[in-house]
N, CA, C and O atoms as CSV, one atom per row, in Angstrom:
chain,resi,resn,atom,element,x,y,z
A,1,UNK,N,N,176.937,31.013,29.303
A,1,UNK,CA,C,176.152,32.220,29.192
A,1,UNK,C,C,175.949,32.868,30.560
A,1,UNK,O,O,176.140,34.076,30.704
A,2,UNK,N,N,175.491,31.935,31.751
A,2,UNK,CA,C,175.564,32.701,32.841
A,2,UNK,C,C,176.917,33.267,33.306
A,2,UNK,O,O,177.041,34.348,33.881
A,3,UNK,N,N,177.825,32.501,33.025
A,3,UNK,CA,C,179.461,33.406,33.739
A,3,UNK,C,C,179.269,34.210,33.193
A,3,UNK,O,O,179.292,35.057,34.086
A,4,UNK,N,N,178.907,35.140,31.635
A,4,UNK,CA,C,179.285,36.096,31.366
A,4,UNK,C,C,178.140,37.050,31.891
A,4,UNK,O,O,178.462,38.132,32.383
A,5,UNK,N,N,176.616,36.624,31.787
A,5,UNK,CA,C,176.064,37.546,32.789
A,5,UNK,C,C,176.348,38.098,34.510
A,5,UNK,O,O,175.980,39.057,35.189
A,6,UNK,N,N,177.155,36.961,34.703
A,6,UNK,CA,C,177.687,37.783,35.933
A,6,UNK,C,C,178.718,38.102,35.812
A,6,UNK,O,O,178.881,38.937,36.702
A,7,UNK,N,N,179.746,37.985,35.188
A,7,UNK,CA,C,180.758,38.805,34.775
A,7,UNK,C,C,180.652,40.150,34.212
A,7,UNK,O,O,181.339,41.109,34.564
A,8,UNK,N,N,179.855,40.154,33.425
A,8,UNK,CA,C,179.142,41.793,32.917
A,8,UNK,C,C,178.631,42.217,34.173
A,8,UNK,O,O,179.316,43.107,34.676
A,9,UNK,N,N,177.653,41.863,34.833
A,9,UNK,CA,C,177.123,42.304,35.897
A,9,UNK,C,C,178.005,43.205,37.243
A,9,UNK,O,O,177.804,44.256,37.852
A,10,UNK,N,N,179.180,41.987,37.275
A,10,UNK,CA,C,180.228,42.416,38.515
A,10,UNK,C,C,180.844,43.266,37.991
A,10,UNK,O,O,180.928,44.269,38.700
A,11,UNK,N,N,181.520,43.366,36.690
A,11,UNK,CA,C,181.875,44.547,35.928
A,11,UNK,C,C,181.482,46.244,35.803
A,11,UNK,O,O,182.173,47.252,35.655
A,12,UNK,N,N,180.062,46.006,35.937
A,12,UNK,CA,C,179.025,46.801,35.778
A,12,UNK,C,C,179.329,48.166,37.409
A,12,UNK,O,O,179.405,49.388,37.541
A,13,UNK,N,N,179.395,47.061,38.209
A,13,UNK,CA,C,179.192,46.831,39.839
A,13,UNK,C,C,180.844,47.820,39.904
A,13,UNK,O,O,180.849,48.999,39.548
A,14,UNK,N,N,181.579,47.420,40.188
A,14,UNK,CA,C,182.726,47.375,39.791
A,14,UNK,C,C,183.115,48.722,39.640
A,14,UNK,O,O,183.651,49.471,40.457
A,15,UNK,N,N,182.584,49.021,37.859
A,15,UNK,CA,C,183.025,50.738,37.919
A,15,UNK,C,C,181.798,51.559,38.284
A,15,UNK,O,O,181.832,52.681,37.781
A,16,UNK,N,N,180.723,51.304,39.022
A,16,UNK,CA,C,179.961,52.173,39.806
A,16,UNK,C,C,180.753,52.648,41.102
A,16,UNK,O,O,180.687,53.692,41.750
A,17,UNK,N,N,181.279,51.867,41.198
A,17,UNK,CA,C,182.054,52.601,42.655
A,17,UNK,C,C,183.761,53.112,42.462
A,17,UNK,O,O,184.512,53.702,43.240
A,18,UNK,N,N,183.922,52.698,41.352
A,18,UNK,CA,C,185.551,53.444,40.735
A,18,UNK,C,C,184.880,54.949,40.588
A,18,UNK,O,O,185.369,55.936,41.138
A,19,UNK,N,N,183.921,54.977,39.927
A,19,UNK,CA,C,183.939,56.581,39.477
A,19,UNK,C,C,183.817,57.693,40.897
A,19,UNK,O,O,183.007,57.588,41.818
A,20,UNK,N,N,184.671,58.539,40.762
A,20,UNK,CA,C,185.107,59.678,41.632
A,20,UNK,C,C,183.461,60.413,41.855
A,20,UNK,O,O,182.665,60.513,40.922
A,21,UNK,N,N,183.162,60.899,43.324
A,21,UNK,CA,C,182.103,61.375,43.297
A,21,UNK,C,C,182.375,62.811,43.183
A,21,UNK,O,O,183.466,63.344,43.383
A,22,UNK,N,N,181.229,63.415,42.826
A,22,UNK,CA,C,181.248,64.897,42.281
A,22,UNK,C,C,181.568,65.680,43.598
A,22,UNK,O,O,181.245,65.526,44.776
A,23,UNK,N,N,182.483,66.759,42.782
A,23,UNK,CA,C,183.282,67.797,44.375
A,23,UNK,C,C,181.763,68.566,44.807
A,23,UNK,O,O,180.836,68.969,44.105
A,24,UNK,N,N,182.007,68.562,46.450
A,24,UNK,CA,C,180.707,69.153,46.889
A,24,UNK,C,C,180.606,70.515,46.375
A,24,UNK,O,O,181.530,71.282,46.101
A,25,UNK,N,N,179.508,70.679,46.296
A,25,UNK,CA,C,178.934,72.683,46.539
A,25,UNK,C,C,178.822,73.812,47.523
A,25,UNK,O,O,177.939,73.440,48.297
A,26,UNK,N,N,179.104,74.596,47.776
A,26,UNK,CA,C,178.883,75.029,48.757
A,26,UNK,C,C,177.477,74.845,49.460
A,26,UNK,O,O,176.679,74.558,48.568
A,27,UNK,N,N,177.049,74.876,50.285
A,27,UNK,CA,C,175.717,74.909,50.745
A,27,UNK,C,C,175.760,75.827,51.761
A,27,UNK,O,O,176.802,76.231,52.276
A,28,UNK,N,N,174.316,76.267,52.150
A,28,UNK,CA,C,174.030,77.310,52.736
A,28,UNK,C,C,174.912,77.664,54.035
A,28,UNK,O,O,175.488,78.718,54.306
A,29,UNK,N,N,174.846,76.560,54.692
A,29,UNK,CA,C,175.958,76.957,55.977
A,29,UNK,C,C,177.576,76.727,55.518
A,29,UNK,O,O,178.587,76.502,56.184
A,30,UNK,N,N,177.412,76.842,54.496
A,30,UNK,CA,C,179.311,77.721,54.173
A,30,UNK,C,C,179.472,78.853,53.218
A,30,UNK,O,O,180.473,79.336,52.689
A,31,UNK,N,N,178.052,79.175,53.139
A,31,UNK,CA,C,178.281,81.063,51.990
A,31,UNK,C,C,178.332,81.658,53.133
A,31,UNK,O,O,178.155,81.170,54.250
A,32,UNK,N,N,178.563,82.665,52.854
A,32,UNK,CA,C,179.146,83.859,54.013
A,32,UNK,C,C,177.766,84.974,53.585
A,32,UNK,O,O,178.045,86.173,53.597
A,33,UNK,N,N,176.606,84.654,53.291
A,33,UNK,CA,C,175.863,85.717,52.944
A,33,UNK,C,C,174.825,85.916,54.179
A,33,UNK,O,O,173.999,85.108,54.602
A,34,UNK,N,N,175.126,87.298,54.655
A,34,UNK,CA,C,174.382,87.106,56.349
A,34,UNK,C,C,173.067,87.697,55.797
A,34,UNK,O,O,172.576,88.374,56.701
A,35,UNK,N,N,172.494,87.719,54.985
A,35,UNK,CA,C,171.224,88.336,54.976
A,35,UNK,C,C,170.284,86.351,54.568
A,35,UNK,O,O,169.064,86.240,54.686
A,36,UNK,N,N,170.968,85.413,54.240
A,36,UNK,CA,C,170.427,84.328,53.928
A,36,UNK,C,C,169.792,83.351,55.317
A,36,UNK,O,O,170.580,82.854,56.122
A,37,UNK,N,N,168.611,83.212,55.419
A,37,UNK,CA,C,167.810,82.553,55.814
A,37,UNK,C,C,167.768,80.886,56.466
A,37,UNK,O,O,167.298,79.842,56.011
A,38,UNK,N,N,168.438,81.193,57.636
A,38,UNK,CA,C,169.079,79.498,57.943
A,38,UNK,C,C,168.087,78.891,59.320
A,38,UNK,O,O,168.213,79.281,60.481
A,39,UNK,N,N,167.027,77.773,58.799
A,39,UNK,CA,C,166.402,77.250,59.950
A,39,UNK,C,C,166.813,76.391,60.970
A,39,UNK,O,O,167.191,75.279,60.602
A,40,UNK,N,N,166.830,76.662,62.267
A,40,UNK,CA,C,167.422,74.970,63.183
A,40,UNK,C,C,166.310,75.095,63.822
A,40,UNK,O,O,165.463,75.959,64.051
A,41,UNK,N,N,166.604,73.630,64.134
A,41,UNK,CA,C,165.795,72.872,65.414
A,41,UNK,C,C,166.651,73.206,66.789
A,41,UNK,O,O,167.838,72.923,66.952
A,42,UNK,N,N,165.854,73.822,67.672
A,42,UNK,CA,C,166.810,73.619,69.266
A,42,UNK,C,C,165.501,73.092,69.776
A,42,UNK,O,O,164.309,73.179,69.483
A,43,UNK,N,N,166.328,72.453,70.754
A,43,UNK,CA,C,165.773,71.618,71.810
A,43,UNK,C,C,164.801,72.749,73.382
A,43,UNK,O,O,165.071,73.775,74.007
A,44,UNK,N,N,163.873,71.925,73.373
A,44,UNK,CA,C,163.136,72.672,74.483
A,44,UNK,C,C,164.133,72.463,75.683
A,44,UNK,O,O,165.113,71.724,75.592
A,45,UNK,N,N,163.831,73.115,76.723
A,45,UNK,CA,C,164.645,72.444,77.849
A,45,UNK,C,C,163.481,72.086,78.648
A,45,UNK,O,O,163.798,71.460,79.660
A,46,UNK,N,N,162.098,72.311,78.493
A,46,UNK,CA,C,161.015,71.861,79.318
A,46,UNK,C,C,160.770,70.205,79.128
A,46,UNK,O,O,159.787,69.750,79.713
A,47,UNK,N,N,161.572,69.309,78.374
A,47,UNK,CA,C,160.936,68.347,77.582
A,47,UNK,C,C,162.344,67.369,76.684
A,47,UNK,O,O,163.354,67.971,76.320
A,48,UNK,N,N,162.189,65.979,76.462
A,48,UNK,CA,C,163.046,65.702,76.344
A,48,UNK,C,C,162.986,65.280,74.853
A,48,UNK,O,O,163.843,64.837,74.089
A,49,UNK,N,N,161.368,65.643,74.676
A,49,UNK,CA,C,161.316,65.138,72.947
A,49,UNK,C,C,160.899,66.568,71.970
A,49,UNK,O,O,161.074,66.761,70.767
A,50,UNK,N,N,160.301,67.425,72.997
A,50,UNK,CA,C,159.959,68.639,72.590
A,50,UNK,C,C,160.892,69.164,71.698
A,50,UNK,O,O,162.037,69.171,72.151
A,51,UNK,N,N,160.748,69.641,70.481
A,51,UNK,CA,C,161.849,70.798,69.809
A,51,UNK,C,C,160.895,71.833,68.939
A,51,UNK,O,O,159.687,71.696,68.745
A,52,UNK,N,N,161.765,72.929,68.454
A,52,UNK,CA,C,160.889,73.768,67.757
A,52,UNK,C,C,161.667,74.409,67.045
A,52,UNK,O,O,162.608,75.007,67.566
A,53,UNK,N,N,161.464,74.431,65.740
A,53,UNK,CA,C,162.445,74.870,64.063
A,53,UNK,C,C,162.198,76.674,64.942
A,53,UNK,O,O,161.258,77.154,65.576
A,54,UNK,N,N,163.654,77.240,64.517
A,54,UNK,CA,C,163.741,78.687,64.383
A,54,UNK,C,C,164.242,79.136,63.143
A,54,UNK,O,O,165.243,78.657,62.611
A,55,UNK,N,N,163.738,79.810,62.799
A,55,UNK,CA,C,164.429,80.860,61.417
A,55,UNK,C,C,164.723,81.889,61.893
A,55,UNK,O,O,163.997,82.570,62.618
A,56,UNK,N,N,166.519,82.297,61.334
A,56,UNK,CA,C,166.338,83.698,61.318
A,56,UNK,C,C,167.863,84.040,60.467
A,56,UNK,O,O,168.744,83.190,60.597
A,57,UNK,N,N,168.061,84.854,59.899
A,57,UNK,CA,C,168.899,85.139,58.970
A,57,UNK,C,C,169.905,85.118,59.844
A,57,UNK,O,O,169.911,85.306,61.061
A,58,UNK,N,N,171.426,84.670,58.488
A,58,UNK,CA,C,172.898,84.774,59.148
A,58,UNK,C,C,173.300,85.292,60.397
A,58,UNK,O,O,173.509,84.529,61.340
A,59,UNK,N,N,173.452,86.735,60.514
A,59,UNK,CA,C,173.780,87.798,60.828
A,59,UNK,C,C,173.210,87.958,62.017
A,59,UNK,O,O,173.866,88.367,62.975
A,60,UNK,N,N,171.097,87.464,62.158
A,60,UNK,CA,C,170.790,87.382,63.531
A,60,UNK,C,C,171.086,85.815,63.877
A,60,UNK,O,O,170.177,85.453,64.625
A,61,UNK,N,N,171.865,84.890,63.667
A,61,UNK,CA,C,171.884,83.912,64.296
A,61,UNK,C,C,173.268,84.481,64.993
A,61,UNK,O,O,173.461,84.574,66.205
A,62,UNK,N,N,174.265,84.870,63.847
A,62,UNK,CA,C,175.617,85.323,64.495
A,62,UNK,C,C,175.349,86.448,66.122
A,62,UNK,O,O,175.851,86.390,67.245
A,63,UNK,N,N,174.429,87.283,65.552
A,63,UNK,CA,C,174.324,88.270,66.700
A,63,UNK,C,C,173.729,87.609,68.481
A,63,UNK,O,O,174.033,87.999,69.608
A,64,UNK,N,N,172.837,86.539,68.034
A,64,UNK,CA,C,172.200,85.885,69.276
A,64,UNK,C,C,173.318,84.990,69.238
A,64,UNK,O,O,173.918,85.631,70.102
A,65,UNK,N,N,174.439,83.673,68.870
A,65,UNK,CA,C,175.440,83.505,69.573
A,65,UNK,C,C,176.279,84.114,70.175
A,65,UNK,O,O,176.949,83.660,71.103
A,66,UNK,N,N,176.337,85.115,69.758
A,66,UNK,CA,C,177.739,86.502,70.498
A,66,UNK,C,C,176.710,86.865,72.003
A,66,UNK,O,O,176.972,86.803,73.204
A,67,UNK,N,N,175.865,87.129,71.481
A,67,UNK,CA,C,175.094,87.426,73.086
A,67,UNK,C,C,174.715,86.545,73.974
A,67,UNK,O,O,174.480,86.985,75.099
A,68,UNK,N,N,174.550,85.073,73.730
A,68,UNK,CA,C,174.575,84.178,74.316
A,68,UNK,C,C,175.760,83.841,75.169
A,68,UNK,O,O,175.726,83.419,76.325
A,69,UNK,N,N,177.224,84.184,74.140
A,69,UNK,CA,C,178.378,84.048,75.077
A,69,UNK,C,C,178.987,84.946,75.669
A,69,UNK,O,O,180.012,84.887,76.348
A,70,UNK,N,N,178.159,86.030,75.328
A,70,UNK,CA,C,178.837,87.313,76.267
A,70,UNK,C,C,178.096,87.035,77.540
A,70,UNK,O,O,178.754,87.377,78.523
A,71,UNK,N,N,177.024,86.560,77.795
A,71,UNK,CA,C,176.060,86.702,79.072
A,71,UNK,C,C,177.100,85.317,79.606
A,71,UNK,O,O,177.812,85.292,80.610
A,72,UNK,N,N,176.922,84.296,78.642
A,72,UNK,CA,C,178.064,83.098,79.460
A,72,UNK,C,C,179.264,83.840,80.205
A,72,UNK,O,O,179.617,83.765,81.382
A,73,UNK,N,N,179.653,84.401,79.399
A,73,UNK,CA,C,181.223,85.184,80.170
A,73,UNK,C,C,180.780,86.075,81.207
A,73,UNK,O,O,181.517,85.994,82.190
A,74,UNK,N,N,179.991,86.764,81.317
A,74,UNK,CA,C,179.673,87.634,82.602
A,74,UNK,C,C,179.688,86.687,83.227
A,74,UNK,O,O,180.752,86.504,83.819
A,75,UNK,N,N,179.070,86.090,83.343
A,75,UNK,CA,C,178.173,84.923,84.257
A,75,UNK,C,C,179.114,83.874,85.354
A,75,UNK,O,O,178.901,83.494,86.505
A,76,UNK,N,N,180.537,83.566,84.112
A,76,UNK,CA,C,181.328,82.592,84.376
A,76,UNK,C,C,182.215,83.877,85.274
A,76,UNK,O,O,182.597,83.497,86.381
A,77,UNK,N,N,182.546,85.238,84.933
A,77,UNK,CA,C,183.479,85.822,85.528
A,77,UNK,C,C,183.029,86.341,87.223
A,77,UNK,O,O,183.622,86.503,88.290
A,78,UNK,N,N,181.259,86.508,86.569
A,78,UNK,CA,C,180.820,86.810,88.395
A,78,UNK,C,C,181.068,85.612,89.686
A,78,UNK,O,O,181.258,85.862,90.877
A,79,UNK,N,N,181.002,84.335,89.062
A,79,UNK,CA,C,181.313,83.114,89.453
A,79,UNK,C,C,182.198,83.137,90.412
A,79,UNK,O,O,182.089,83.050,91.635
A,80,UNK,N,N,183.420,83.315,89.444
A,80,UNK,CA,C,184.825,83.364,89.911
A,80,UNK,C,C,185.723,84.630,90.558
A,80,UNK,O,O,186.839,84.614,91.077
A,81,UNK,N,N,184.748,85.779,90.305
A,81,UNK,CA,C,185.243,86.178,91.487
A,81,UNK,C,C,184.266,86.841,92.667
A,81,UNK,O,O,184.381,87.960,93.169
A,82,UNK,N,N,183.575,86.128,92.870
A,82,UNK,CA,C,183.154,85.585,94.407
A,82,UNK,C,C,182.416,86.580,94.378
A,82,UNK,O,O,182.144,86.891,95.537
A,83,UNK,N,N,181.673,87.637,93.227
A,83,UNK,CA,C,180.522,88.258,93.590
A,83,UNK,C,C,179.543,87.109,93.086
A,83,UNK,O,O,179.778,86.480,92.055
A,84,UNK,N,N,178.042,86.801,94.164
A,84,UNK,CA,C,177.106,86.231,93.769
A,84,UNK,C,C,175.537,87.057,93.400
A,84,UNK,O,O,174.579,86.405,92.984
């Protein structure tokens, strides 16, 4: 009687992990809808545990990375050529 309770059991066990898991969904950071509402955490730079959640829709997160790396690129081009 016990072999077959663990035989049912390991059986059991067995096709819990045969079955295929369900295809993902999209989730918010892969719709393309820039008016949708996406929060992060960034890091303080005053502090090494400090952080603080920002919200702000698609479109202004897209717009503050583009301006973040446009000021990088000035920045890197004044660098290099020897205006300081």
């Amino acid at each position: 009687m016990k072999k077959l309770i663990i035989f049912a059991a390991a059986l059991s066990a067995a096709a819990a992990f045969a079955q295929t898991p369900p295809a993902p969904t999209p989730t918010g950071a892969r719709s393309g809808d820039p008016g949708e509402i996406l929060c992060r955490t960034l890091g303080d730079t005053s502090s090494r545990l400090k952080t603080r959640r920002v919200c702000m829709t698609r479109a202004e997160w897209r717009a503050r990375n583009l301006e973040q790396r446009s000021l990088l690129s000035r920045m890197w081009d004044r660098r290099t050529s020897g205006v300081f």
